[in-house]
ZADRENMAR-21126 format. One record per residue (C-alpha): residue number from 1; x, y, z. Coordinates in steps of 0.25 Angstrom, whole numbers, plus 5000, padded with zeros to 4 digits. Example, Ala and Ser with C-alpha at 12.3 -4.5 7.8 and 13.67 -1.06 7.14 Angstrom:
REM residues 2
+-----+------+------+------+
! num !   c1 !   c2 !   c3 !
+-----+------+------+------+
!   1 ! 5049 ! 4982 ! 5031 !
!   2 ! 5055 ! 4996 ! 5029 !
+-----+------+------+------+
END
This chain:
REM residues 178
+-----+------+------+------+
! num !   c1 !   c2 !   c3 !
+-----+------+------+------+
!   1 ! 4916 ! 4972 ! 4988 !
!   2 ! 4925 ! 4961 ! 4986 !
!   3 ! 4937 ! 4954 ! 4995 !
!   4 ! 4947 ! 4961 ! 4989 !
!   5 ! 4941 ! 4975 ! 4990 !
!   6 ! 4936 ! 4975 ! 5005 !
!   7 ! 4950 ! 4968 ! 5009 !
!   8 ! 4954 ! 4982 ! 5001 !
!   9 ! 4945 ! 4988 ! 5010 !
!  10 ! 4951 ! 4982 ! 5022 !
!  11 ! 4964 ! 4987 ! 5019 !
!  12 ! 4958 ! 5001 ! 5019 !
!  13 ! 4953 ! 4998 ! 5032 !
!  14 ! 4966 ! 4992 ! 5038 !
!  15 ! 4971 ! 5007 ! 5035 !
!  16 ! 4965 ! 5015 ! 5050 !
!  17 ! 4967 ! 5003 ! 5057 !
!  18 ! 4982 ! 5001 ! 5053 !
!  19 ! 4984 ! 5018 ! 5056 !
!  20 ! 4974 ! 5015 ! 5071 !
!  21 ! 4985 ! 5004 ! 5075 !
!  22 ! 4997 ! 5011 ! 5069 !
!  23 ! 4995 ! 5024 ! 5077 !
!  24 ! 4988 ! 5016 ! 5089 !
!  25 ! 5000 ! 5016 ! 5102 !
!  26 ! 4996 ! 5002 ! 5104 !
!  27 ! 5009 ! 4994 ! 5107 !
!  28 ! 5013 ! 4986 ! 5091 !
!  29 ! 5004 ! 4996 ! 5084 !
!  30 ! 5014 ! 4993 ! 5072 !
!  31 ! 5012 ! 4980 ! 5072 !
!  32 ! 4999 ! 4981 ! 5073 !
!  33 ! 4997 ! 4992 ! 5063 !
!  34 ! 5007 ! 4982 ! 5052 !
!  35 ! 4998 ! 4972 ! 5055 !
!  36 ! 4986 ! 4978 ! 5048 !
!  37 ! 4995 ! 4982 ! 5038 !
!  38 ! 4998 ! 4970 ! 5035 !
!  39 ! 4985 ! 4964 ! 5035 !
!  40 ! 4983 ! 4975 ! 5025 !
!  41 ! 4995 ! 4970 ! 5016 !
!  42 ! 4988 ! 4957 ! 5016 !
!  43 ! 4975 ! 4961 ! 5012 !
!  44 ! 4979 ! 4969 ! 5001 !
!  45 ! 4986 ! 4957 ! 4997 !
!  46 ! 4975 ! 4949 ! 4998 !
!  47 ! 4965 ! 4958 ! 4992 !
!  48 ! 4972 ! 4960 ! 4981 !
!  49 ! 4975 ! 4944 ! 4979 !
!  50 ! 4958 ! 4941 ! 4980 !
!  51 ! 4956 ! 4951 ! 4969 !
!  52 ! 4967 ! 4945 ! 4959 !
!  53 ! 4963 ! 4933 ! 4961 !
!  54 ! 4948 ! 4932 ! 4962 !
!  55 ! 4947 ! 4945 ! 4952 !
!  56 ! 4941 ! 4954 ! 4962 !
!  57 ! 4948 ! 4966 ! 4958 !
!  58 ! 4938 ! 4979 ! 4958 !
!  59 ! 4940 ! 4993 ! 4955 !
!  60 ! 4938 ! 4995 ! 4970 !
!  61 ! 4948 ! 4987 ! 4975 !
!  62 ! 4958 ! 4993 ! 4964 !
!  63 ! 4956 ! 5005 ! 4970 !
!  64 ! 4955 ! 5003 ! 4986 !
!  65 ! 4966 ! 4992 ! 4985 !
!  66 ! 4977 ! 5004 ! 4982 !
!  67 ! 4969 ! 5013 ! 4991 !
!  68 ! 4970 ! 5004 ! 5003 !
!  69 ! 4984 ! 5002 ! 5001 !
!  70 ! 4988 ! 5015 ! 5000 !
!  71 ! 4980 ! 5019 ! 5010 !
!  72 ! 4987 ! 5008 ! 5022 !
!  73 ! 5001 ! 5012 ! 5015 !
!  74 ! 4999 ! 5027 ! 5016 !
!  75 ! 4995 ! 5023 ! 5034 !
!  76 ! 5008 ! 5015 ! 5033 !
!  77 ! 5016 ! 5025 ! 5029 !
!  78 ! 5011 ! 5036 ! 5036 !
!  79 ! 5010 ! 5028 ! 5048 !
!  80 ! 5024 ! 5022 ! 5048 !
!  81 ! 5029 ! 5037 ! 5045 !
!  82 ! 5023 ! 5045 ! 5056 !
!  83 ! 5028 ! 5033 ! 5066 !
!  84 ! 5042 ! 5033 ! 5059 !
!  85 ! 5043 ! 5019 ! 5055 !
!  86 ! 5045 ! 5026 ! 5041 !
!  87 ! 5051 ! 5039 ! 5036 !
!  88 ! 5043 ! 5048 ! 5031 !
!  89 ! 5051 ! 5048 ! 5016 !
!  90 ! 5045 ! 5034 ! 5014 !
!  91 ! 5030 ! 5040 ! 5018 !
!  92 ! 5032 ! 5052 ! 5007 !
!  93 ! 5036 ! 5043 ! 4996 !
!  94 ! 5028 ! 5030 ! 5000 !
!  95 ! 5017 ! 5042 ! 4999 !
!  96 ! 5018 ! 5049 ! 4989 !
!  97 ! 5019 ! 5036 ! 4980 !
!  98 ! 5006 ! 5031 ! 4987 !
!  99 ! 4998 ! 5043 ! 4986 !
! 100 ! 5004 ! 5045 ! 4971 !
! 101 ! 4998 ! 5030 ! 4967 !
! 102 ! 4985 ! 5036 ! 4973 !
! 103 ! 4984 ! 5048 ! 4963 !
! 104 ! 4990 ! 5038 ! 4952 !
! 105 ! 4978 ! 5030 ! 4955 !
! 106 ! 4968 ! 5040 ! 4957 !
! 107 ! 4972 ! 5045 ! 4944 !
! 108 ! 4972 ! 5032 ! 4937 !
! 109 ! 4959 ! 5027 ! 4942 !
! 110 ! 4951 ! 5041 ! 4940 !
! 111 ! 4958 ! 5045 ! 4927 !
! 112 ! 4962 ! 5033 ! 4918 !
! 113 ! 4951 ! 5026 ! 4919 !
! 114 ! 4948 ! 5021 ! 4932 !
! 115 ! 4960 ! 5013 ! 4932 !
! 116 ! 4968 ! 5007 ! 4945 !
! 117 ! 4984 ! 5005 ! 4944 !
! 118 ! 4984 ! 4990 ! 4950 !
! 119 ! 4995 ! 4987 ! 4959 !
! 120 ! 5006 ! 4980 ! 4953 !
! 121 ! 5019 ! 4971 ! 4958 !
! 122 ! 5026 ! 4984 ! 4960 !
! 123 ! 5016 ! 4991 ! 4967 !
! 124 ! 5016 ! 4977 ! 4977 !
! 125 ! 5030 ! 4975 ! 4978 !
! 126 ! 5029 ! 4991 ! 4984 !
! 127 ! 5018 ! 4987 ! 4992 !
! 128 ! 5025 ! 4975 ! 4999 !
! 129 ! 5037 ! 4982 ! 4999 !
! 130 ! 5030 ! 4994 ! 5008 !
! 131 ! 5021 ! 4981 ! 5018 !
! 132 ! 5038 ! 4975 ! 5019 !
! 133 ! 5044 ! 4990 ! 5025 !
! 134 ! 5032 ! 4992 ! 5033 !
! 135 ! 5032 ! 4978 ! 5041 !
! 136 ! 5045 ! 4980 ! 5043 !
! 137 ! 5044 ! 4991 ! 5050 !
! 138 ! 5031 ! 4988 ! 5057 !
! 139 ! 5037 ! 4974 ! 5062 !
! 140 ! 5053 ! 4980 ! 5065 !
! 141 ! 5060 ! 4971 ! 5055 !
! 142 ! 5072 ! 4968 ! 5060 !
! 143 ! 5082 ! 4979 ! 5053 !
! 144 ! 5081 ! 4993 ! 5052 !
! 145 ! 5086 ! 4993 ! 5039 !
! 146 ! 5078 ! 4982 ! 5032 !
! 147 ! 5064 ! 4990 ! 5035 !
! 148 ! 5072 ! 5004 ! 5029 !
! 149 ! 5075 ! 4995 ! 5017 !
! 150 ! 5059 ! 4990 ! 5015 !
! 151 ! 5056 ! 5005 ! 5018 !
! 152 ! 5065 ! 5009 ! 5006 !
! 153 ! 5062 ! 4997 ! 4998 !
! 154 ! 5049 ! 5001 ! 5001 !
! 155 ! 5049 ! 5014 ! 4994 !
! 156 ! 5056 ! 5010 ! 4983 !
! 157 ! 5047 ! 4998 ! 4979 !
! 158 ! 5034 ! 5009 ! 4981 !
! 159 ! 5043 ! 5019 ! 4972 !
! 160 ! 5046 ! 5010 ! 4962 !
! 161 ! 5031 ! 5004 ! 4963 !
! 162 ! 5025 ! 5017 ! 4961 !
! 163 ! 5033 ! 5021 ! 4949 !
! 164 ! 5028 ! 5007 ! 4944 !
! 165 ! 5013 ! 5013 ! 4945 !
! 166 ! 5018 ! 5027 ! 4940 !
! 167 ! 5022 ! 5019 ! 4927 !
! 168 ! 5008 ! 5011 ! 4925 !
! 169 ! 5002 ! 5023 ! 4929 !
! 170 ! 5006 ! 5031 ! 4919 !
! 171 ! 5006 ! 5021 ! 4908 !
! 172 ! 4994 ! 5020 ! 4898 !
! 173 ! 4996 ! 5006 ! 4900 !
! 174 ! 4981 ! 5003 ! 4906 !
! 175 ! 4982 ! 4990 ! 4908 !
! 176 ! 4991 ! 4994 ! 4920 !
! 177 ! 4978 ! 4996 ! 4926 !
! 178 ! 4967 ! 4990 ! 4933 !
+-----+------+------+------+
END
């Protein structure tokens, strides 16, 4: 087991705790809760940095990395929906691309070959996009309006992203894939 993959496995395990201090009726439990999120956001940066560069990419970690960010975005969402931060039309549609890039790679991994669809600057961009709308809510930015416009932004950045992965996905390009 190398750096990248147990800071993979670290992310997994940040899920429960961000959902215990979430739902906890401690006073600043959002902030709280956005702070492990955020030391998520960093290790998956940093994982993802040590394995580039010190070629430490594995087949486990091509697979867990998605897992674990899937994973804390589905307690984001779910969490910020049942409390209202979110409306539920941006759980739906933020869900059903997440849990449709889990099939997609399911069935890319099991059927072509053990392949993983890496993540790519769209797939990024999405995933910044979705760490910028739910910090500003978390932390109350100053405007009303500028958090709806990162929640919109939001969804379409993931929309466009996951018709991005559609795309690879359904090439026969393989070098698309890790």
């Amino acid at each position: 087991m190398n750096i990248p993959n147990i800071l993979t496995l670290l992310r997994i395990l940040l899920v429960p705790i961000y959902l215990i201090i979430f739902y906890s009726v401690k006073k600043n439990r959002l902030i709280y809760a956005a702070i492990v999120y955020i030391i998520a956001g960093i290790s998956d940066v940093l994982d993802g940095y040590i394995a580039r560069k010190y070629d430490l990419k594995t087949k486990l970690g091509a697979v867990l990395d998605p897992l674990a960010d899937k994973l804390m975005t589905f307690a984001v969402l779910i969490s910020f929906t049942t409390a209202d931060l979110i409306p539920y039309w941006v759980l739906i549609i933020m869900g059903a691309k997440e849990g449709l890039m889990i099939i997609g790679g399911f069935i890319l991994y099991l059927m072509k070959g053990n392949k993983v669809l890496p993540s790519n600057k769209y797939g990024k961009i999405a995933t910044f996009s979705f760490y910028m709308a739910i910090l500003s809510i978390a932390f109350d930015f100053p405007g009303p309006n500028i958090t709806k416009l990162l929640v919109l932004l939001t969804v379409a950045i993931n929309l466009l992203a996951f018709v991005n992965y559609l795309i690879i996905f359904l090439s026969k390009d393989s070098r698309n894939y890790i």
